[in-house]
C-alpha positions as a LaTeX table, in Angstrom:
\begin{tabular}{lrrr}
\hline
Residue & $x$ (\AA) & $y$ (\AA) & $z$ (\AA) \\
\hline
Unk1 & 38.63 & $-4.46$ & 24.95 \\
Unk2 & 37.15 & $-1.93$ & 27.47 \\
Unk3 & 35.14 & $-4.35$ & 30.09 \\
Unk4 & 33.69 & $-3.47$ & 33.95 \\
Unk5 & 31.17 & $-1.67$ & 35.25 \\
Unk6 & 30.44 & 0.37 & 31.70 \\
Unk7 & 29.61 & $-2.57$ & 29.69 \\
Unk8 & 27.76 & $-4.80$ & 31.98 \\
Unk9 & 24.30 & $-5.97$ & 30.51 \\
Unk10 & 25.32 & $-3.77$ & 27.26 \\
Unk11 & 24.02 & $-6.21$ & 25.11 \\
Unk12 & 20.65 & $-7.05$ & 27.63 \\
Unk13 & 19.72 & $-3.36$ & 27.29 \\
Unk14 & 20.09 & $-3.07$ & 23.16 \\
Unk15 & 18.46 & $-6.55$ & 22.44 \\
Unk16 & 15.71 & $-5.58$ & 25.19 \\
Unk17 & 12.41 & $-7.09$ & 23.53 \\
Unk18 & 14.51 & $-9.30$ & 20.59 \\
Unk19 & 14.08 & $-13.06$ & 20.51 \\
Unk20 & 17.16 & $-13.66$ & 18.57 \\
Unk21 & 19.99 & $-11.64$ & 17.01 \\
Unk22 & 21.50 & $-12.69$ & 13.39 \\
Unk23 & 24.88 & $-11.54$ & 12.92 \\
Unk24 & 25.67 & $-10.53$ & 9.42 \\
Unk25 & 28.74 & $-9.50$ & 7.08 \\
Unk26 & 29.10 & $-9.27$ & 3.45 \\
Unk27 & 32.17 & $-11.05$ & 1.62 \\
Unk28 & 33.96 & $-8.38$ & $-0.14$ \\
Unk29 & 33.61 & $-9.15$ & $-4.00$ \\
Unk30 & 36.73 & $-10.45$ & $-4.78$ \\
Unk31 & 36.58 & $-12.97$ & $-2.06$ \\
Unk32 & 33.22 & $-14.68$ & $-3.54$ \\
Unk33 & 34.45 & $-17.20$ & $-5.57$ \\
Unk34 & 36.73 & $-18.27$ & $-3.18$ \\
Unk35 & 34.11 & $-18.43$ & 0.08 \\
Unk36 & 31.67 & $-20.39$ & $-2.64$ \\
Unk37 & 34.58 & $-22.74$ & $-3.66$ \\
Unk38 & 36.07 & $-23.11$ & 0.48 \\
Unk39 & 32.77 & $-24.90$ & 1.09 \\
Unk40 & 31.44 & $-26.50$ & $-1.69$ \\
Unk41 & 28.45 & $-24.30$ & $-2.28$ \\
Unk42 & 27.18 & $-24.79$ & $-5.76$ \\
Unk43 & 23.72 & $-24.74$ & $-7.90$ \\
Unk44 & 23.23 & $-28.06$ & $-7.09$ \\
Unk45 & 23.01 & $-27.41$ & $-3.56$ \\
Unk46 & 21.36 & $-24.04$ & $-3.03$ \\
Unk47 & 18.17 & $-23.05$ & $-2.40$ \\
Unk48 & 16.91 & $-20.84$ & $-5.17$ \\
Unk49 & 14.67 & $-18.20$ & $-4.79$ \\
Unk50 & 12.83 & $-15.15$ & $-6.18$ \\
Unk51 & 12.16 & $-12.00$ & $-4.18$ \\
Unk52 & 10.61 & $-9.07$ & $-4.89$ \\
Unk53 & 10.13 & $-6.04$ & $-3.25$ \\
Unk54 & 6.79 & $-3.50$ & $-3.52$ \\
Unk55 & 7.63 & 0.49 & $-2.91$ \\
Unk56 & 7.29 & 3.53 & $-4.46$ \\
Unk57 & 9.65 & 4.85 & $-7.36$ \\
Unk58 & 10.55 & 6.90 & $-4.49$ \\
Unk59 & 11.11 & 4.46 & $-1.96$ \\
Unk60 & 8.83 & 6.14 & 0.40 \\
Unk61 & 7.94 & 2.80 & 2.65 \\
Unk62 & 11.79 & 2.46 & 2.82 \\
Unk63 & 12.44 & 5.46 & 3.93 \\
Unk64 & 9.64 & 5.16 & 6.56 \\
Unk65 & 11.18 & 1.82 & 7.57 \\
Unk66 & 8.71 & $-0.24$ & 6.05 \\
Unk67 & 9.74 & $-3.38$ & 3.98 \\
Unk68 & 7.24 & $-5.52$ & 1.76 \\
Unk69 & 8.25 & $-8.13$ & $-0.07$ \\
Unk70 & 7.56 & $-11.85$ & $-1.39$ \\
Unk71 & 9.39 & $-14.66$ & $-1.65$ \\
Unk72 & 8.90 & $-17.46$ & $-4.59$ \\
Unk73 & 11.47 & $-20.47$ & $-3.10$ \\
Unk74 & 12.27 & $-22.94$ & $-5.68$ \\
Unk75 & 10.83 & $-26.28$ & $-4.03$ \\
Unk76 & 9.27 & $-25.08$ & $-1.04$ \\
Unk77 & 6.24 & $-23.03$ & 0.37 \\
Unk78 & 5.89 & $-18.69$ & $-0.73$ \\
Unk79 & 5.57 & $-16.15$ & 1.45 \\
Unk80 & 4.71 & $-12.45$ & 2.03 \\
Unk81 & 6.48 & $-10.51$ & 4.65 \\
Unk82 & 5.93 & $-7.50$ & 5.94 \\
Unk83 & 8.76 & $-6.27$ & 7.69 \\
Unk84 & 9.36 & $-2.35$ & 10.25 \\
Unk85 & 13.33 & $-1.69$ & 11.13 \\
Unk86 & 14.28 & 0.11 & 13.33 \\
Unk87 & 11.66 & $-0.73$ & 15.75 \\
Unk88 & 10.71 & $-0.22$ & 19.59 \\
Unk89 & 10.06 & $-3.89$ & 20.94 \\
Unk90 & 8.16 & $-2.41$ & 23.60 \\
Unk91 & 5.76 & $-0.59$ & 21.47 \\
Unk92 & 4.99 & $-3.69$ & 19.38 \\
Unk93 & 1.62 & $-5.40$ & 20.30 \\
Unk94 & 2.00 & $-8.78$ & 21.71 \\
Unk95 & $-1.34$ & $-9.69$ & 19.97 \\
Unk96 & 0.89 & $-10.37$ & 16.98 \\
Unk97 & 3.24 & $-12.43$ & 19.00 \\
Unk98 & 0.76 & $-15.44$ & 18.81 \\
Unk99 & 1.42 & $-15.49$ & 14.80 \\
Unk100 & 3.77 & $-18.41$ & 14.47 \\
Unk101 & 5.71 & $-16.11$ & 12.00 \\
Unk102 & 5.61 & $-13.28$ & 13.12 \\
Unk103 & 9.22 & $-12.40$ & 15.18 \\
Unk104 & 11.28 & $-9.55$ & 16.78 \\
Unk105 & 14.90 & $-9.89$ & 15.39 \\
Unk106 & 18.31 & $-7.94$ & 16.42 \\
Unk107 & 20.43 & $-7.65$ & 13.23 \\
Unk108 & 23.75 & $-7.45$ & 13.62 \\
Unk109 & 26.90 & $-5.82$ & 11.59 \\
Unk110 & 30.38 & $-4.29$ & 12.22 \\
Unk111 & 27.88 & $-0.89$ & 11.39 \\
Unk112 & 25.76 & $-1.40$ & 14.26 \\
Unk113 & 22.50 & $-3.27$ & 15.59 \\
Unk114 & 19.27 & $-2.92$ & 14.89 \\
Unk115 & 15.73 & $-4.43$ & 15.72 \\
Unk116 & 13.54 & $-5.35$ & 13.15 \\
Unk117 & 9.54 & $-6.74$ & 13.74 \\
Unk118 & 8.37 & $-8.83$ & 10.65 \\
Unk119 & 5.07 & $-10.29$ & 9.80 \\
Unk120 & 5.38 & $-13.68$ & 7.26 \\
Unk121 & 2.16 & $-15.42$ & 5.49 \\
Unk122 & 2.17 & $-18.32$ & 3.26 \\
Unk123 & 1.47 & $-17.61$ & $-0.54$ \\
Unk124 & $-0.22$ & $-20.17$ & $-2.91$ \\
Unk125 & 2.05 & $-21.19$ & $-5.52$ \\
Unk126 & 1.41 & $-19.35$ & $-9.10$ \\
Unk127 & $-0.30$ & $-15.95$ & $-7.35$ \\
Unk128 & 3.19 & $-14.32$ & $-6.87$ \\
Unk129 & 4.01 & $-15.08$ & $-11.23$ \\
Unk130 & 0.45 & $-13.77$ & $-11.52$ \\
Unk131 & 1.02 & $-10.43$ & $-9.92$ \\
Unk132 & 4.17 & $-9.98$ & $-11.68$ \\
Unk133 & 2.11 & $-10.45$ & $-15.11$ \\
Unk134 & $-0.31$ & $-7.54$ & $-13.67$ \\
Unk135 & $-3.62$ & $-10.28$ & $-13.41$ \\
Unk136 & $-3.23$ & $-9.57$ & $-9.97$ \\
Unk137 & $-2.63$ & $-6.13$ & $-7.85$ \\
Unk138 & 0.63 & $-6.05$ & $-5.35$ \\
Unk139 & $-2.63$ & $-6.29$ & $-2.49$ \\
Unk140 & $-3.67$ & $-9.85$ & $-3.21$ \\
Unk141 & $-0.01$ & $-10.52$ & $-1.30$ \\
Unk142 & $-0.76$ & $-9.65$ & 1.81 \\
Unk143 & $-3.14$ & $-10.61$ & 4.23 \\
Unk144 & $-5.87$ & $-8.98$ & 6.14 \\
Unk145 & $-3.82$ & $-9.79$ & 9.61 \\
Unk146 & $-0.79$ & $-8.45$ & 7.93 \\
Unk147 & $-2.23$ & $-5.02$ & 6.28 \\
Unk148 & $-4.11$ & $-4.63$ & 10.24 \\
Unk149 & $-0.34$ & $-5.35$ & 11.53 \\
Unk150 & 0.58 & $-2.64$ & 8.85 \\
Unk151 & $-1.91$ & 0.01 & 10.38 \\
Unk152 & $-0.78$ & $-0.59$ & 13.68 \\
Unk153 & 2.80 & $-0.07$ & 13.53 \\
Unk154 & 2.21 & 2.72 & 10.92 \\
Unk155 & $-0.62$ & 4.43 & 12.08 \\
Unk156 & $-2.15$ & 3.96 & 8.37 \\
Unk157 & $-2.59$ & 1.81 & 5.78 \\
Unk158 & $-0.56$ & 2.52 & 2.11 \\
Unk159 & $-2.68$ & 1.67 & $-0.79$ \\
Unk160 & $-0.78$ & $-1.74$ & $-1.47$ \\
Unk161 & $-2.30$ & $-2.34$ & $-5.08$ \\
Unk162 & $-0.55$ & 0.91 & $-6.20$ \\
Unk163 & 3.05 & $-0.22$ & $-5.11$ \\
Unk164 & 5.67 & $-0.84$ & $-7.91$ \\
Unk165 & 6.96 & $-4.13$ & $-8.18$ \\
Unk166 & 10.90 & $-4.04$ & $-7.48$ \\
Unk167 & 12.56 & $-6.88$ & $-9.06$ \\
Unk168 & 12.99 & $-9.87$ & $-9.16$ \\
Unk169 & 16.12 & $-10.68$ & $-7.25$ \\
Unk170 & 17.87 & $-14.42$ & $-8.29$ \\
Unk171 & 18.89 & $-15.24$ & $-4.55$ \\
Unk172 & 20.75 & $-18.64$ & $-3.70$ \\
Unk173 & 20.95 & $-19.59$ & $-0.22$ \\
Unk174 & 22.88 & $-22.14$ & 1.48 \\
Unk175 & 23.33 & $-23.38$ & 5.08 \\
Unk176 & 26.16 & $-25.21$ & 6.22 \\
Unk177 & 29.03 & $-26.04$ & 9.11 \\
Unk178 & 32.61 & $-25.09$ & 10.12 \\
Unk179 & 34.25 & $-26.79$ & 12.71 \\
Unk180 & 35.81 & $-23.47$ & 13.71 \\
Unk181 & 32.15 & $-21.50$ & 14.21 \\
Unk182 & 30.20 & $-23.25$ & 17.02 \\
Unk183 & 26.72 & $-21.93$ & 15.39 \\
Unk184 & 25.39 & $-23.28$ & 11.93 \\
Unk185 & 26.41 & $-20.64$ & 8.91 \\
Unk186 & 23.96 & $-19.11$ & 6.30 \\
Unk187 & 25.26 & $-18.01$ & 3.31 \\
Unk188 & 23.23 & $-15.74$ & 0.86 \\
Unk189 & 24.04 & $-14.54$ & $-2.89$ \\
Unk190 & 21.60 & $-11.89$ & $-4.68$ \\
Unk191 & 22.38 & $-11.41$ & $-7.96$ \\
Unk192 & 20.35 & $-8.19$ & $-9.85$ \\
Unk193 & 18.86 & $-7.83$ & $-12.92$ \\
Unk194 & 22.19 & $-5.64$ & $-14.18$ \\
Unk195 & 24.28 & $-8.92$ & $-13.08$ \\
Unk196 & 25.79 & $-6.93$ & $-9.78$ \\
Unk197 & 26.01 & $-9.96$ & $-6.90$ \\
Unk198 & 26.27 & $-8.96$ & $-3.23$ \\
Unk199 & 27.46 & $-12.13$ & $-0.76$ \\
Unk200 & 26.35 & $-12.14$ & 2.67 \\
Unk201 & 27.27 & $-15.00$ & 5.62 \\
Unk202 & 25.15 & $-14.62$ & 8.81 \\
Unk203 & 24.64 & $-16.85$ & 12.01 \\
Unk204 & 21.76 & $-16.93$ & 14.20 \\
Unk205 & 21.66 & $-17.21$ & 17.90 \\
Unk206 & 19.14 & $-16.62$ & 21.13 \\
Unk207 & 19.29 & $-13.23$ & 22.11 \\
Unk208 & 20.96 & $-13.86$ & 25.38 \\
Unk209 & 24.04 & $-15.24$ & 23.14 \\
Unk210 & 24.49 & $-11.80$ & 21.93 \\
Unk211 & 27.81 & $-10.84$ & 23.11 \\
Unk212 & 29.45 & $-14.43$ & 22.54 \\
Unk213 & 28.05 & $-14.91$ & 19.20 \\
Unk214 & 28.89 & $-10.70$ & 18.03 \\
Unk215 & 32.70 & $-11.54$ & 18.61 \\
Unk216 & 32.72 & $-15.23$ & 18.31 \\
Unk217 & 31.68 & $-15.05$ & 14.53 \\
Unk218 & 33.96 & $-11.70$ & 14.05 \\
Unk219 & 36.48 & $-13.69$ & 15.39 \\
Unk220 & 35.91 & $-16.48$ & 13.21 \\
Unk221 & 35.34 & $-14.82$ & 9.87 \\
Unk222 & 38.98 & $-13.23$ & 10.42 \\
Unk223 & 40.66 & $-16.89$ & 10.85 \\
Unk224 & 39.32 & $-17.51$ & 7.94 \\
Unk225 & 40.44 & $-15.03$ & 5.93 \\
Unk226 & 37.59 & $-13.08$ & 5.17 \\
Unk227 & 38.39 & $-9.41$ & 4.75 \\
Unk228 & 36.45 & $-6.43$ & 5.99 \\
Unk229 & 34.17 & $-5.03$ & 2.98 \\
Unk230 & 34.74 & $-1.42$ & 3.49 \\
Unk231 & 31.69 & $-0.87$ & 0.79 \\
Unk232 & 29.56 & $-3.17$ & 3.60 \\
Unk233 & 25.86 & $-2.24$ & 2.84 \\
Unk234 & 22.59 & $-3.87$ & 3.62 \\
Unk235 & 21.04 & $-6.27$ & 0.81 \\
Unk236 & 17.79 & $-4.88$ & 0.95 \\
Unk237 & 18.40 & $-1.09$ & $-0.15$ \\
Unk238 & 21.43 & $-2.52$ & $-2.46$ \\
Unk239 & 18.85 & $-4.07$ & $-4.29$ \\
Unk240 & 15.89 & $-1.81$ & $-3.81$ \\
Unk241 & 18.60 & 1.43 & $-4.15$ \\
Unk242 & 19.14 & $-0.31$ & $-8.18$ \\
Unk243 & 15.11 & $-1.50$ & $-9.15$ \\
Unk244 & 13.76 & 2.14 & $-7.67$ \\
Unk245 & 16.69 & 3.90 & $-10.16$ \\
Unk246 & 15.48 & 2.05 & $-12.87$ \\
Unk247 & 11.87 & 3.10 & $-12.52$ \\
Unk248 & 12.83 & 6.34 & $-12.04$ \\
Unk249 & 14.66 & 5.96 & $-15.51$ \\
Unk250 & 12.12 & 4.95 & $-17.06$ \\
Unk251 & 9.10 & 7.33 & $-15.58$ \\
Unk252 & 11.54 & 10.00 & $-17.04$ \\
Unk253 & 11.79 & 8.67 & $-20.60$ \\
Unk254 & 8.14 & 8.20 & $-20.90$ \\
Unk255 & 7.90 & 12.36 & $-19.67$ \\
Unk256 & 10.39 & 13.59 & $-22.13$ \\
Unk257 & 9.05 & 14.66 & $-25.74$ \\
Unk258 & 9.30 & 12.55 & $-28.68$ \\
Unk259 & 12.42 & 12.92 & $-30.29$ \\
Unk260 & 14.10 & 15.02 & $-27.39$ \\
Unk261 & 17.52 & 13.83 & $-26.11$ \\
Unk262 & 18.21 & 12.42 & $-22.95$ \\
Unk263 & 20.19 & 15.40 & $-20.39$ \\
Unk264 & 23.02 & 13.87 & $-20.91$ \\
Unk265 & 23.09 & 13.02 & $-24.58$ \\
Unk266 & 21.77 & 17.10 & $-24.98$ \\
Unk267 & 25.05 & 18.14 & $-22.68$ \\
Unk268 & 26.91 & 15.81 & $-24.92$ \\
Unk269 & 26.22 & 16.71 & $-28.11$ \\
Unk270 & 26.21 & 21.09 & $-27.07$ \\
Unk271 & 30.20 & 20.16 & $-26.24$ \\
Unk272 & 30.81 & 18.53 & $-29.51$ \\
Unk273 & 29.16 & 21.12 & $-31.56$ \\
Unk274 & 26.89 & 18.81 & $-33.29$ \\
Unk275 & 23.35 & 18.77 & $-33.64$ \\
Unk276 & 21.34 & 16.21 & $-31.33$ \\
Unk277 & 19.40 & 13.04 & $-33.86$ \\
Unk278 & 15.92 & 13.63 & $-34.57$ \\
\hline
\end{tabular}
């Protein structure tokens, strides 16, 4: 491991501005099962919740490195987040520092790092079900604090009430110990509407942990047995990468004339040599 002169304060300079750094690694899928069954995490010891997403069929806020989303938590208070990555700590306002959830997070993977500045707001229980019914636009989420930190880091506002609703996700979430790992362990599974499931373990630490906790929990994970998923990929575009598809889908079969096949029924049926249903 190269060390000196080259790597001092590494770590200082890419958390520069970060509070805290989670450290995160998906369990390959074969290994599920067993990580869920190694420490005892069940249904009837999670904490359920429902998350939804709000973009364009296009992902456009994505893709500008904007994430909006809700939270419905089985048992406990709602929220609204909204959420830039990457992001410049020192071009963040510190007026929104005062917010008592509002925070400047390092995420960490085998990939990389990566800041992150998020904005949370508590939700009154039954308005997120009612904006999934449509008595409600994607707006009446968000706050006026949140849509002014919105402008600020964006330079302009996107009309929330005309954001697609992207979900919901089933996500079960458990927090537990292992004498081996000397920080407290989060484990997370999303399962999609198509039944796909995507296992993610994560510790959090102060950012001046960085470097200990980076290859302390590496370290850890390979006692353990976890193997390396090669397919590694961050939950948030796994999910919103399958919802956005899906609207795409179905924007197209709306489009197409009545009665007209589907591309790839019409490519289908040309190589057989029979005529496409009408």
């Amino acid at each position: 491991m190269e060390r000196g002169a080259s790597t001092m304060g590494r770590y200082a300079r890419l958390l520069e501005g970060a509070e805290a750094i989670e450290i995160k690694a998906t369990i390959p899928h074969r290994q599920i099962k067993t990580a869920l069954a190694r420490y005892g995490l069940t249904q009837r010891n999670d904490e359920q919740r429902f998350i939804y997403f709000f973009d364009t069929p296009r992902l456009d806020l994505l893709k500008a490195g904007i994430i909006a989303r809700a939270r419905r938590i089985v048992g406990d208070e709602h929220d609204s987040t909204i959420k830039f990555r990457p992001v410049d700590a020192a071009k963040v306002g510190k007026k929104w520092r005062k917010y008592r959830d509002f925070k400047i997070e390092a995420d960490a993977s085998e990939k990389g790092l990566v800041k992150s500045a998020s904005f949370s707001m508590p939700v009154a229980k039954g308005l997120i079900k009612r904006v999934v019914a449509g008595e409600k636009t994607v707006a009446a989420l968000f706050t006026k604090e949140q849509e002014e930190f919105l402008a600020d880091m964006a330079g302009s506002v996107p009309d929330l009430a005309t954001l697609s609703i992207l979900g919901p996700l089933m996500a079960q979430r458990w927090d537990f110990e292992d004498p081996a790992c000397p920080w407290p362990i989060t484990a997370e599974l999303w399962t999609r509407a198509d039944g796909a499931t995507l296992m993610e373990v994560s510790v959090k630490a102060p950012a001046i942990q960085a470097a200990a906790v980076m290859a302390g929990f590496m370290a850890f994970l390979g006692e353990v047995g976890a193997e390396r998923d090669n397919n590694q990929q961050a939950k948030t575009h796994w999910a919103l990468d399958h919802y956005a598809a899906a609207l795409r889908s179905k924007a197209a079969a709306r489009a197409r004339p009545r009665g007209r096949p589907a591309p790839r029924q019409a490519r289908r049926t040309a190589k057989s040599g029979r005529k496409p249903k009408r």
